[in-house]
MOPAC internal coordinates of N, CA, C and O (Angstrom, degrees):
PM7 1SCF
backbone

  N    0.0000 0     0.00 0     0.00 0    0    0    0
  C    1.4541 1     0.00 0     0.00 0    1    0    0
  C    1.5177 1   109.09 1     0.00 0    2    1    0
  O    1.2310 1   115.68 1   -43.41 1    3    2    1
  N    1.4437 1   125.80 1   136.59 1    3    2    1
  C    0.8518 1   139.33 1   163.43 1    5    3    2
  C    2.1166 1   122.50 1   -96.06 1    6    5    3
  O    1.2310 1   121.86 1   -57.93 1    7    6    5
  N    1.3515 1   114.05 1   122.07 1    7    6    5
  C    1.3067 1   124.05 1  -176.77 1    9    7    6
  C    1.6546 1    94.66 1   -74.13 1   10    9    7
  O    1.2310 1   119.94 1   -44.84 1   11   10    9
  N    1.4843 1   117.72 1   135.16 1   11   10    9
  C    1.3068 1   127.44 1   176.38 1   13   11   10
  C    1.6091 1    94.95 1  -134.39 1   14   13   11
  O    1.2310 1   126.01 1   -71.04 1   15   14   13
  N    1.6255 1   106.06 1   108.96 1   15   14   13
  C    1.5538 1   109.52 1   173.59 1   17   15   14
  C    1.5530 1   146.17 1   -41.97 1   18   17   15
  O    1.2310 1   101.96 1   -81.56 1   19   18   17
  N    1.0953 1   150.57 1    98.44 1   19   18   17
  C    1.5540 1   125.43 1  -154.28 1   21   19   18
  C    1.4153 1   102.15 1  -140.13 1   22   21   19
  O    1.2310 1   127.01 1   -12.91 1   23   22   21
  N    1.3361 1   104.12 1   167.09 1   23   22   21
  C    1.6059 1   113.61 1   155.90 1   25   23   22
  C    1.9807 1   106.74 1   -90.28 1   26   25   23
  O    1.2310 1   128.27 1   -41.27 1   27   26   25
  N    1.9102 1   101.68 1   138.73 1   27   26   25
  C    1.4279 1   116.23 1   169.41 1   29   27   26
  C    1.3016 1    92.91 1  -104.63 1   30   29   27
  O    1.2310 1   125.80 1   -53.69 1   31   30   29
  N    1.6919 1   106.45 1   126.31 1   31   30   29
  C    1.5051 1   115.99 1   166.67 1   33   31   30
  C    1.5786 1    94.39 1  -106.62 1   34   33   31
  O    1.2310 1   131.18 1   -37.56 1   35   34   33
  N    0.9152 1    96.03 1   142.44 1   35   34   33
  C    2.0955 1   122.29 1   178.21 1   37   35   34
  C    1.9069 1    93.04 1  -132.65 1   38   37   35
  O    1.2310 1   133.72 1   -41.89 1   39   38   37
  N    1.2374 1    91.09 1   138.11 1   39   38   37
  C    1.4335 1    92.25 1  -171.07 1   41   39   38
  C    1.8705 1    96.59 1  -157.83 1   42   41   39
  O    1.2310 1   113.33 1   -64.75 1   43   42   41
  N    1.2573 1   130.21 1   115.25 1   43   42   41
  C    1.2447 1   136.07 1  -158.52 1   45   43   42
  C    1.4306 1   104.19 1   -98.76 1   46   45   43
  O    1.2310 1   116.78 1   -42.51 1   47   46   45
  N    1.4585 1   123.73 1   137.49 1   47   46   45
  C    1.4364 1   117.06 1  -167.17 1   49   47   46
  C    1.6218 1   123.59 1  -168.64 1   50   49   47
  O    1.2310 1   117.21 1   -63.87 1   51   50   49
  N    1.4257 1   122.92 1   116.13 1   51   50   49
  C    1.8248 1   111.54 1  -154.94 1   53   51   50
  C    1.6637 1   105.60 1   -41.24 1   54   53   51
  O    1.2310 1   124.73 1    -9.28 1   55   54   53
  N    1.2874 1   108.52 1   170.72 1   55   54   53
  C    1.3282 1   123.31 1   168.97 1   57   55   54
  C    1.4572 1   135.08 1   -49.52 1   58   57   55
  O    1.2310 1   133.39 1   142.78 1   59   58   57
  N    1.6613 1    91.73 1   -37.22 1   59   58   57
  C    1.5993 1   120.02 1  -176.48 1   61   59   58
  C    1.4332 1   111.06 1   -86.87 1   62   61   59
  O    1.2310 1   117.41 1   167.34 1   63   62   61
  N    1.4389 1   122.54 1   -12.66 1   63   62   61
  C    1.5609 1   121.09 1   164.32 1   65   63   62
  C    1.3001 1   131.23 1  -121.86 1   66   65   63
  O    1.2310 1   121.75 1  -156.14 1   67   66   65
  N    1.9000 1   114.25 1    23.86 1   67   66   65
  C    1.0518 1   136.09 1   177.06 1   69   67   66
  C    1.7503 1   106.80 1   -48.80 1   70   69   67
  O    1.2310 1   129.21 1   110.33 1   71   70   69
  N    1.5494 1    99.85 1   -69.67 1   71   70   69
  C    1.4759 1   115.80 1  -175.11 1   73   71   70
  C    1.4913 1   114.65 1   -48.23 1   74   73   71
  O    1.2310 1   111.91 1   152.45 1   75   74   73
  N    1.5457 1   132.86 1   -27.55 1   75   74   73
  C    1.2217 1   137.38 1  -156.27 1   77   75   74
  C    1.8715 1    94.85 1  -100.89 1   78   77   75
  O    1.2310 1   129.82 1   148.24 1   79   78   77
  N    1.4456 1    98.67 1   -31.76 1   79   78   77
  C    1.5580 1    96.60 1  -173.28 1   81   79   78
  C    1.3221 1   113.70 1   -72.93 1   82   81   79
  O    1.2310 1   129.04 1   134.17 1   83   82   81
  N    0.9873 1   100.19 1   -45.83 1   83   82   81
  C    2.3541 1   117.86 1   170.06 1   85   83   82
  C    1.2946 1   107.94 1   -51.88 1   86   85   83
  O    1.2310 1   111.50 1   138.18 1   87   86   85
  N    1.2332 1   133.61 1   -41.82 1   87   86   85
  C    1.1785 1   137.79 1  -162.21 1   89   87   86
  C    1.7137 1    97.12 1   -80.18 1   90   89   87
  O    1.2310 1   120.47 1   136.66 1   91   90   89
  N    1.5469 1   116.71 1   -43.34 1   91   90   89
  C    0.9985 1   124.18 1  -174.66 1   93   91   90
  C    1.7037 1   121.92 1   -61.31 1   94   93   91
  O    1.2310 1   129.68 1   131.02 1   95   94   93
  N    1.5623 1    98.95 1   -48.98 1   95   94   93
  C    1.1089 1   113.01 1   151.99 1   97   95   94
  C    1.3951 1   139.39 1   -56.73 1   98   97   95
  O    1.2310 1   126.14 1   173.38 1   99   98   97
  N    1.2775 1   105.81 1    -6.62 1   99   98   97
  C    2.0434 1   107.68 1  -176.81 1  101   99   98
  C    1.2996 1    83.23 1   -99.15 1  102  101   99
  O    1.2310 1   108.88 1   125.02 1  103  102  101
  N    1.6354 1   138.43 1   -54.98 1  103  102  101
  C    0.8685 1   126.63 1  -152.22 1  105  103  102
  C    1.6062 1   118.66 1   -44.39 1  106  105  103
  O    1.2310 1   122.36 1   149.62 1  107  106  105
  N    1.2557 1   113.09 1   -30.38 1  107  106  105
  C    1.0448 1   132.84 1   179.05 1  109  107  106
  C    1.6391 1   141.07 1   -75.52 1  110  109  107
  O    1.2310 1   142.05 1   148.39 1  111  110  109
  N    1.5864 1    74.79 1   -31.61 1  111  110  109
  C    1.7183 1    92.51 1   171.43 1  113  111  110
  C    1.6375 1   104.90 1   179.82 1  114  113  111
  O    1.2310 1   127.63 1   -40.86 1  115  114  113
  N    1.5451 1   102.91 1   139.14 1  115  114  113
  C    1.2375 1   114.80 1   172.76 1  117  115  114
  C    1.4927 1   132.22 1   -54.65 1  118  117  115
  O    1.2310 1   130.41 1   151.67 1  119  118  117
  N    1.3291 1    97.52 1   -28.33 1  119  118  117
  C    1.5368 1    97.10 1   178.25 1  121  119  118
  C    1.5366 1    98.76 1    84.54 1  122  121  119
  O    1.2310 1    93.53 1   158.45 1  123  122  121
  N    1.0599 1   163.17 1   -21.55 1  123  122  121
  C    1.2745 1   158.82 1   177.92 1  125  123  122
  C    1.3372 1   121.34 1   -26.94 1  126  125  123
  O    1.2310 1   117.97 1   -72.74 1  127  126  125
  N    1.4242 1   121.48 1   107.26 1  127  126  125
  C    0.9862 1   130.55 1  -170.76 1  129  127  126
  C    1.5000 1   116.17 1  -147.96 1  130  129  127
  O    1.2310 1   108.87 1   -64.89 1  131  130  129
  N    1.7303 1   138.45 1   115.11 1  131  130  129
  C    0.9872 1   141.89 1  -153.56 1  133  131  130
  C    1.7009 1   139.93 1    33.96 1  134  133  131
  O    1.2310 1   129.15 1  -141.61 1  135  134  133
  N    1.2840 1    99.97 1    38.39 1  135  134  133
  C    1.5060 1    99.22 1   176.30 1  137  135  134
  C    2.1979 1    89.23 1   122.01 1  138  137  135
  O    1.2310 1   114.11 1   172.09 1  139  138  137
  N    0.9279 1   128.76 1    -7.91 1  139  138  137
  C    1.3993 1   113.94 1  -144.96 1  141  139  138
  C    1.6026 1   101.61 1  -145.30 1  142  141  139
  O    1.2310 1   112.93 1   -28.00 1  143  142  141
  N    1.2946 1   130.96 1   152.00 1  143  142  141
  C    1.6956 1   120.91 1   175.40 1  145  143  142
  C    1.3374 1   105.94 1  -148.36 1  146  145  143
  O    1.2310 1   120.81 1   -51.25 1  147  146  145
  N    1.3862 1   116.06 1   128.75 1  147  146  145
  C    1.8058 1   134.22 1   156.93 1  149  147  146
  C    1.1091 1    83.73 1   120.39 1  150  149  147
  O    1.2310 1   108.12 1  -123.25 1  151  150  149
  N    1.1800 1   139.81 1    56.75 1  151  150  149
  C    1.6873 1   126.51 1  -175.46 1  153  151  150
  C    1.8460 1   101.75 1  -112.57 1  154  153  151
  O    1.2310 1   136.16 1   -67.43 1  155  154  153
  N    0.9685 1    86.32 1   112.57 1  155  154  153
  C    1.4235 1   113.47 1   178.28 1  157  155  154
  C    1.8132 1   131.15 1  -131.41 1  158  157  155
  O    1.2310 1   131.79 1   -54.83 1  159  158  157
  N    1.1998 1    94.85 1   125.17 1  159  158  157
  C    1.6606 1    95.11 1   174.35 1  161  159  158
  C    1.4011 1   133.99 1   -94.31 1  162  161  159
  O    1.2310 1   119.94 1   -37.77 1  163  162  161
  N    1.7762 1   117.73 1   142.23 1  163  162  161
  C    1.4737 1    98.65 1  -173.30 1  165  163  162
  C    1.8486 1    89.06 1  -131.57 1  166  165  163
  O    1.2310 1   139.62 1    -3.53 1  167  166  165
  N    1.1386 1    79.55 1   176.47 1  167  166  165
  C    1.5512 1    94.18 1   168.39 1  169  167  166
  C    1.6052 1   113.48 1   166.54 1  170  169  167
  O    1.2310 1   129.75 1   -38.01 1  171  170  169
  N    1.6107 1    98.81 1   141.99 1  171  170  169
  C    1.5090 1   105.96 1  -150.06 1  173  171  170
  C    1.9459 1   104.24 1   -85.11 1  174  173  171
  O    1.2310 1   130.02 1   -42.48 1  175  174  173
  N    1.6445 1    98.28 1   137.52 1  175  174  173
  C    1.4152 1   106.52 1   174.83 1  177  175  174
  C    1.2735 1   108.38 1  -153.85 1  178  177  175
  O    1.2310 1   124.25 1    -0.99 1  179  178  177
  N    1.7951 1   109.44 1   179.01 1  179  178  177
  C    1.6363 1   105.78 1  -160.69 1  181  179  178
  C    1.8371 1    99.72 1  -148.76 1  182  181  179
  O    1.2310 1   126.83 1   -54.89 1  183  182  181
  N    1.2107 1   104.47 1   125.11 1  183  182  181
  C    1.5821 1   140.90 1   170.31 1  185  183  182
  C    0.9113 1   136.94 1   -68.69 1  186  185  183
  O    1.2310 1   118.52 1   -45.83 1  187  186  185
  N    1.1335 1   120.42 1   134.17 1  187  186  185
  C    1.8972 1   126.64 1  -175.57 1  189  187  186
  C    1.7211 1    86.36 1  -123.06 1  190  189  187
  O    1.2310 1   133.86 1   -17.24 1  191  190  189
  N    1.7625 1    90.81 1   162.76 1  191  190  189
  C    1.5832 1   101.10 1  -179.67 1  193  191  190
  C    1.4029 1    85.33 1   173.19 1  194  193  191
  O    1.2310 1   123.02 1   -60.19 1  195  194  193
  N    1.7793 1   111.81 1   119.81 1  195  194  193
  C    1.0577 1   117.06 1   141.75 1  197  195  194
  C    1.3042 1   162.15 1   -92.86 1  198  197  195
  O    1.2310 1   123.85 1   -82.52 1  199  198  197
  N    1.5167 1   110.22 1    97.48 1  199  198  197
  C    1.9297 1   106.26 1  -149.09 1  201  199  198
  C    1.6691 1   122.63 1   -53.52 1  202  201  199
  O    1.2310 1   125.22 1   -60.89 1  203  202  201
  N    0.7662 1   107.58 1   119.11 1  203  202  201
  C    2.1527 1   119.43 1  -170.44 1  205  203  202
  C    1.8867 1    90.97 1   -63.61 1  206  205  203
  O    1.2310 1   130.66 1   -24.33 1  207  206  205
  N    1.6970 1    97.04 1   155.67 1  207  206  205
  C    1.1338 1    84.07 1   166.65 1  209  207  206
  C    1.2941 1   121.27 1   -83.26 1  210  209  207
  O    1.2310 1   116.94 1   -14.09 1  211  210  209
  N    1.6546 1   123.43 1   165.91 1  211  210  209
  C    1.2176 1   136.28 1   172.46 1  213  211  210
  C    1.6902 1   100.98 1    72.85 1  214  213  211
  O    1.2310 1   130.70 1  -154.94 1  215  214  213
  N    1.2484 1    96.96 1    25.06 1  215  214  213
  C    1.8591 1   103.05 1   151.49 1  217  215  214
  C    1.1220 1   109.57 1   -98.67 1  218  217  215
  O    1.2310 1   114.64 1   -51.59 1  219  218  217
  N    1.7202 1   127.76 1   128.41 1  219  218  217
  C    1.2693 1   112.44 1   126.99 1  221  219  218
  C    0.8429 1   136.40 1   -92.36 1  222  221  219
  O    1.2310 1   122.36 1   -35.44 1  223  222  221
  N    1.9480 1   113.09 1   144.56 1  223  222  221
  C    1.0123 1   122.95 1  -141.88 1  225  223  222
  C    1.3807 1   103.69 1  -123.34 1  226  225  223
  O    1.2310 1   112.95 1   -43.01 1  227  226  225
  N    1.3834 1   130.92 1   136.99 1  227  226  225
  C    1.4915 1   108.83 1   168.37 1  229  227  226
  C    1.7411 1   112.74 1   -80.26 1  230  229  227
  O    1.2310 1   126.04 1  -173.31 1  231  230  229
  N    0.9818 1   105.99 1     6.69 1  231  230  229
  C    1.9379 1    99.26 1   169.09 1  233  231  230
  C    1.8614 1    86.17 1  -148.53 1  234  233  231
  O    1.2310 1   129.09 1   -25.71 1  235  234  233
  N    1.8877 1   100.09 1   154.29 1  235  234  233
  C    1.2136 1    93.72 1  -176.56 1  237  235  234
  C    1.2791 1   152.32 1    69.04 1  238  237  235
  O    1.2310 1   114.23 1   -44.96 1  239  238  237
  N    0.7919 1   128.52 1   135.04 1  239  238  237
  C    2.1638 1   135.33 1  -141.45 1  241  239  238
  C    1.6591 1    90.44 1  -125.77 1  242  241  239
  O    1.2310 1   120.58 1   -18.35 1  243  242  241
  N    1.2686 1   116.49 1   161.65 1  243  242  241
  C    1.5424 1   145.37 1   151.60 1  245  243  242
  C    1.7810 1    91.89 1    -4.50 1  246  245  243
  O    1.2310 1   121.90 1   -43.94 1  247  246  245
  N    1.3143 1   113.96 1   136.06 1  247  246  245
  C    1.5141 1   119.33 1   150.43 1  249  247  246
  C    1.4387 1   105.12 1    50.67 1  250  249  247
  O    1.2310 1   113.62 1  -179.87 1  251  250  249
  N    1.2744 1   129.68 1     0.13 1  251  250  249
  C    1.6842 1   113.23 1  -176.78 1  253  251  250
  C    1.5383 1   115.64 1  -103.09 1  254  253  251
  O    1.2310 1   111.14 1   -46.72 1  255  254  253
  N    1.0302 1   134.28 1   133.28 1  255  254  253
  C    1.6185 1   142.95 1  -167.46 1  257  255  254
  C    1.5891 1   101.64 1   -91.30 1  258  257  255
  O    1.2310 1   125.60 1   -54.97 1  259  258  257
  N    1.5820 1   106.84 1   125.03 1  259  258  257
  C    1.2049 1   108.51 1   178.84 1  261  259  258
  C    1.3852 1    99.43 1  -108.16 1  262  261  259
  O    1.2310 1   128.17 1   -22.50 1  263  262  261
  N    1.1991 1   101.88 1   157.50 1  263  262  261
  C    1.6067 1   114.96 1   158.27 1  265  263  262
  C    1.5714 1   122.01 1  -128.23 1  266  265  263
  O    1.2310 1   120.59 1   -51.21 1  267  266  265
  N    1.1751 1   116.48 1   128.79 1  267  266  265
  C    1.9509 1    97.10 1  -178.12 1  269  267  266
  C    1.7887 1    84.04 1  -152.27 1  270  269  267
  O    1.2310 1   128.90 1    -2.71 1  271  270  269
  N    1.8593 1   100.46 1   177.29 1  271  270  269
  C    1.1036 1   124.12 1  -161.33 1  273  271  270
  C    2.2075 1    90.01 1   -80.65 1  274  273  271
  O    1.2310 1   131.77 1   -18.28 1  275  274  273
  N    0.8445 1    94.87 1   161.72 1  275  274  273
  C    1.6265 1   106.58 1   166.44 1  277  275  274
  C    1.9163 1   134.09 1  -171.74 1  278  277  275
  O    1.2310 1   127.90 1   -21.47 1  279  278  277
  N    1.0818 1   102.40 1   158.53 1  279  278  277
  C    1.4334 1   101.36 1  -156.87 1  281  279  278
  C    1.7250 1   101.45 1   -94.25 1  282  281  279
  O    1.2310 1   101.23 1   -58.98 1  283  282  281
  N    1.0913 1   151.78 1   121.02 1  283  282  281
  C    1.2882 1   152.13 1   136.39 1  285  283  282
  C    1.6916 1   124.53 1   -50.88 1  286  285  283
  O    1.2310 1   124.63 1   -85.72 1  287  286  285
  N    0.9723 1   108.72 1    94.28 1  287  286  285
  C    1.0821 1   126.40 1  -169.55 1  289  287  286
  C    1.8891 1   115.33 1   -93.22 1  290  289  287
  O    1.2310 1   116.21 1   -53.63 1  291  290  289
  N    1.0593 1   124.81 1   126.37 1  291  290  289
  C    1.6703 1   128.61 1  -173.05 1  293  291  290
  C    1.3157 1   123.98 1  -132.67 1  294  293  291
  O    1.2310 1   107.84 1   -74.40 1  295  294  293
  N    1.2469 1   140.29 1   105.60 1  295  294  293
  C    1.3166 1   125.23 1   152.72 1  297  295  294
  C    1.6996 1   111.42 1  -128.75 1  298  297  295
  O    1.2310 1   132.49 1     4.71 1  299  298  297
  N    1.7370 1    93.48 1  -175.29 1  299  298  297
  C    1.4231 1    87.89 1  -169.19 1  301  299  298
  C    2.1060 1    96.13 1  -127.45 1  302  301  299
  O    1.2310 1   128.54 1   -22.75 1  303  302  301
  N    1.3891 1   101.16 1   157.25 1  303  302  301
  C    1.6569 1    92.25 1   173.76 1  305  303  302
  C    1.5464 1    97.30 1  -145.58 1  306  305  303
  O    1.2310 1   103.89 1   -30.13 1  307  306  305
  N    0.9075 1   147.28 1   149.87 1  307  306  305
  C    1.8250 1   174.17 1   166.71 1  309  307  306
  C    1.6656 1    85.02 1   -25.38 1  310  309  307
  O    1.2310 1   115.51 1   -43.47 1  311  310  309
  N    1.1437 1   126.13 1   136.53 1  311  310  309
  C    0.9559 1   151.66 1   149.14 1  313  311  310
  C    1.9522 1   122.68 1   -29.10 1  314  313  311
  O    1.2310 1   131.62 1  -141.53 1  315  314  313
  N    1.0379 1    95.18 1    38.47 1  315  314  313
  C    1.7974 1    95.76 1   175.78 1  317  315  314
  C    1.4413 1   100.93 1  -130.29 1  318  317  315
  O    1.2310 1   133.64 1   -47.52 1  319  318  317
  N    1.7779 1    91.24 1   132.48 1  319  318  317
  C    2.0723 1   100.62 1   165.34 1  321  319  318
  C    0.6846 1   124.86 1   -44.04 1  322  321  319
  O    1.2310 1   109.54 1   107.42 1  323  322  321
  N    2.0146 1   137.22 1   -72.58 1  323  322  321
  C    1.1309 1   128.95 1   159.87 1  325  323  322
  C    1.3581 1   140.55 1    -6.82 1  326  325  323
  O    1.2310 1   129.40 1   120.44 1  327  326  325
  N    1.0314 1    99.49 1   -59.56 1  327  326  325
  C    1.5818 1   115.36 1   174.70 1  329  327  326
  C    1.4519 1   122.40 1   -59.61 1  330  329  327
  O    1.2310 1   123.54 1   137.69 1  331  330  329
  N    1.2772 1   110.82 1   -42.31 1  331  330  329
  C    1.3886 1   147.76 1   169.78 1  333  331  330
  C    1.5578 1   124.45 1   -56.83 1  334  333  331
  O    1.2310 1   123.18 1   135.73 1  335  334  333
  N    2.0542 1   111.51 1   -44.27 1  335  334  333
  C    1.1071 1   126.01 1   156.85 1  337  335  334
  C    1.3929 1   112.95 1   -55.28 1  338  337  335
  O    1.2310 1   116.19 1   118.40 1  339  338  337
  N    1.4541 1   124.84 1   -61.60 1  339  338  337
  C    1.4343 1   140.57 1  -165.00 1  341  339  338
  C    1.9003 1   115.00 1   -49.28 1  342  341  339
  O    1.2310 1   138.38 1   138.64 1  343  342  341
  N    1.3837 1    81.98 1   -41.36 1  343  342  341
  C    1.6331 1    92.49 1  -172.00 1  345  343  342
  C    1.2594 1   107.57 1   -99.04 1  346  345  343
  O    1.2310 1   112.16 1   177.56 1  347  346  345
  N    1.4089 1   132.39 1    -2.44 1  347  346  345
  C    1.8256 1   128.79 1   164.34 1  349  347  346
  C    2.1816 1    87.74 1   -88.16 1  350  349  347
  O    1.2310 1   111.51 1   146.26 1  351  350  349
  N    1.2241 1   133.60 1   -33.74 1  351  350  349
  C    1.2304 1   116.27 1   147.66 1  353  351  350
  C    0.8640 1   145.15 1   -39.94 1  354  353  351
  O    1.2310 1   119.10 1   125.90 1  355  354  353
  N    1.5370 1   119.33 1   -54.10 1  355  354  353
  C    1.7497 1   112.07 1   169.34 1  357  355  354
  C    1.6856 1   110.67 1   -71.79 1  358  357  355
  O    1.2310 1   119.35 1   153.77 1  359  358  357
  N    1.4346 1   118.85 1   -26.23 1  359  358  357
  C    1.2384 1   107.86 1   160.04 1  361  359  358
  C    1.6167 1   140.14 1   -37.29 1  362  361  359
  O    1.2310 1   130.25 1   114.70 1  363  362  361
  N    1.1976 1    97.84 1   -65.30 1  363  362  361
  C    1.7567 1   122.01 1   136.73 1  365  363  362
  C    1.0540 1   130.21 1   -14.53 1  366  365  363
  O    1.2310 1   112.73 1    95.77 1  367  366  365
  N    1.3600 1   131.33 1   -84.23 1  367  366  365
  C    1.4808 1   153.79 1   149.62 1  369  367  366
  C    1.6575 1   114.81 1   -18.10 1  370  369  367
  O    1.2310 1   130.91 1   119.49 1  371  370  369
  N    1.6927 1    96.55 1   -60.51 1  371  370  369
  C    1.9507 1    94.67 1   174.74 1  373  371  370
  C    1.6579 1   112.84 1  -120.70 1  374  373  371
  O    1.2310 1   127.58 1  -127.48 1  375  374  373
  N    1.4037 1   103.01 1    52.52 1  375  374  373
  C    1.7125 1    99.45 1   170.88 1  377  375  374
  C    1.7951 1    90.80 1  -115.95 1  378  377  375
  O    1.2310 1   127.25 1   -33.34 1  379  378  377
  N    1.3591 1   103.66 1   146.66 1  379  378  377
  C    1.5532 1   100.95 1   175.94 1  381  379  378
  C    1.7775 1   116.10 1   -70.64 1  382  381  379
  O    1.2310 1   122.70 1   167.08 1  383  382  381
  N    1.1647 1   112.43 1   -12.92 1  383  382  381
  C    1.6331 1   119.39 1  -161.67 1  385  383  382
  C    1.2455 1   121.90 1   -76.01 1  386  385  383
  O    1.2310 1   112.04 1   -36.72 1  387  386  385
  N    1.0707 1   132.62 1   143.28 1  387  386  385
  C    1.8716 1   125.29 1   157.90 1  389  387  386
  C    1.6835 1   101.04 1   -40.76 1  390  389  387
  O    1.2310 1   115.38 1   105.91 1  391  390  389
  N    0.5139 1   126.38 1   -74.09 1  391  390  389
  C    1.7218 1   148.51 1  -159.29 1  393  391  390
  C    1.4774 1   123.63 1  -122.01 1  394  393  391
  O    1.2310 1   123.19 1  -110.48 1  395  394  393
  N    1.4177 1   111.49 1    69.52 1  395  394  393
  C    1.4737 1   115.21 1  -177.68 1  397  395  394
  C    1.3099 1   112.54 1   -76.91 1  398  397  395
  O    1.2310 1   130.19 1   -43.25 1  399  398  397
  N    1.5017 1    97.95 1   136.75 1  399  398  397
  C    1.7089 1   115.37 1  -176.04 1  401  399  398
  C    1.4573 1   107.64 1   -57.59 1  402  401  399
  O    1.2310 1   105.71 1   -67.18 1  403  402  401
  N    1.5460 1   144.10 1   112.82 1  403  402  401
  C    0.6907 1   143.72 1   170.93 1  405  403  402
  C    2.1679 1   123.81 1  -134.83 1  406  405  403
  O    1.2310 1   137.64 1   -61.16 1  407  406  405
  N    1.4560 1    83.43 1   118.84 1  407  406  405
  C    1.7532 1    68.66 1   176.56 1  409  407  406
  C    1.5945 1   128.28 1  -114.18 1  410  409  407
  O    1.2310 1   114.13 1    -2.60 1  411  410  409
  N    0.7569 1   128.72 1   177.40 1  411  410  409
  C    1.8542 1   116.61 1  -179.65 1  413  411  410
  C    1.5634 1   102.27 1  -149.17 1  414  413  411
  O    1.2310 1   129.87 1   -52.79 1  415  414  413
  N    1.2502 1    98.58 1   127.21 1  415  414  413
  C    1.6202 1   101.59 1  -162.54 1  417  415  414
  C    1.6665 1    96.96 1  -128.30 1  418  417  415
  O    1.2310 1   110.24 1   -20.83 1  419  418  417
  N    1.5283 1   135.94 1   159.17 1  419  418  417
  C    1.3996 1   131.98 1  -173.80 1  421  419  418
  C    1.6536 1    97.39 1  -111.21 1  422  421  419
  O    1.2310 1   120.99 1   -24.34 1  423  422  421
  N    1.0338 1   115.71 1   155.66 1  423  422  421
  C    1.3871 1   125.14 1  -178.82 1  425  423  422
  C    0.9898 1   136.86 1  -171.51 1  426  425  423
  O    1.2310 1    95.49 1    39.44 1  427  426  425
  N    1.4268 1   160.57 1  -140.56 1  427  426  425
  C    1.4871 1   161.14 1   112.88 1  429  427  426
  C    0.9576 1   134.43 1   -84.16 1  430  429  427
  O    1.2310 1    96.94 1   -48.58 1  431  430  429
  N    1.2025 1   158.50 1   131.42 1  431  430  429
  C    1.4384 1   157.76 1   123.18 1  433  431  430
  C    1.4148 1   129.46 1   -44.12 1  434  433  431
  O    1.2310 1   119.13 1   -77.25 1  435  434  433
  N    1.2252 1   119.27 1   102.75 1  435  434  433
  C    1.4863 1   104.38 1   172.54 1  437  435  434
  C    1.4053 1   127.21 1   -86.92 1  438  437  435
  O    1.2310 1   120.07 1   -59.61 1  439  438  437
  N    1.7116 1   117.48 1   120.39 1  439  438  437
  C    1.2792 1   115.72 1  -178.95 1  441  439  438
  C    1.3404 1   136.34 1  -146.66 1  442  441  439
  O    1.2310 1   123.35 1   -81.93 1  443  442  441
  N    1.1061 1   111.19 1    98.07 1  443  442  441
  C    1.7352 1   125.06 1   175.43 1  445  443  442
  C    1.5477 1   110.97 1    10.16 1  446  445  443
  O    1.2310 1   120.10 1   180.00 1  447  446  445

């Protein structure tokens, strides 16, 4: 096996805008990675967030703590900015949130 360097985007997102966000994200890039493309991981989890006042919020009022179900979402792409800019954009573009949780972490891939 050979290690091929990349950025892991994890990007947290309700249930009901999973499909619109992926879509958003392929558009952009295949994801292709060792033989295979759109490969992405999910797995289901659940969120707290307390809205400040004079946020609007799409869930939640002034001072009140939400909690709801949410999707964890993961993939990985080759190590270039560009690429990297484009797709924290379409993130952007089709997440319902003011401020979607998003992280970008550097790493390896291992691949045949």
């Amino acid at each position: 096996m050979k290690l091929l360097p990349v950025y892991r985007i994890t990007v947290f997102v309700p249930p009901a805008a999973l499909a619109r966000l992926k879509q958003g994200i392929l558009a952009v890039d295949d994801l292709a990675a060792g033989g295979y493309a759109d490969g992405m991981w999910e797995s289901d989890a659940r969120e707290q967030f307390r809205v400040l006042d004079g946020t609007r919020s799409v869930q939640g009022q002034g001072g009140e703590r939400v909690y709801q179900p949410s999707v964890r979402l993961e993939f990985c792409i080759p190590r270039d900015a560009r690429r990297l800019q484009d797709l924290l954009a379409a993130i952007a573009a089709h997440h319902p949130w003011n401020t979607p949780s998003v992280f970008v972490d550097t790493t390896e891939f291992a691949i045949a």
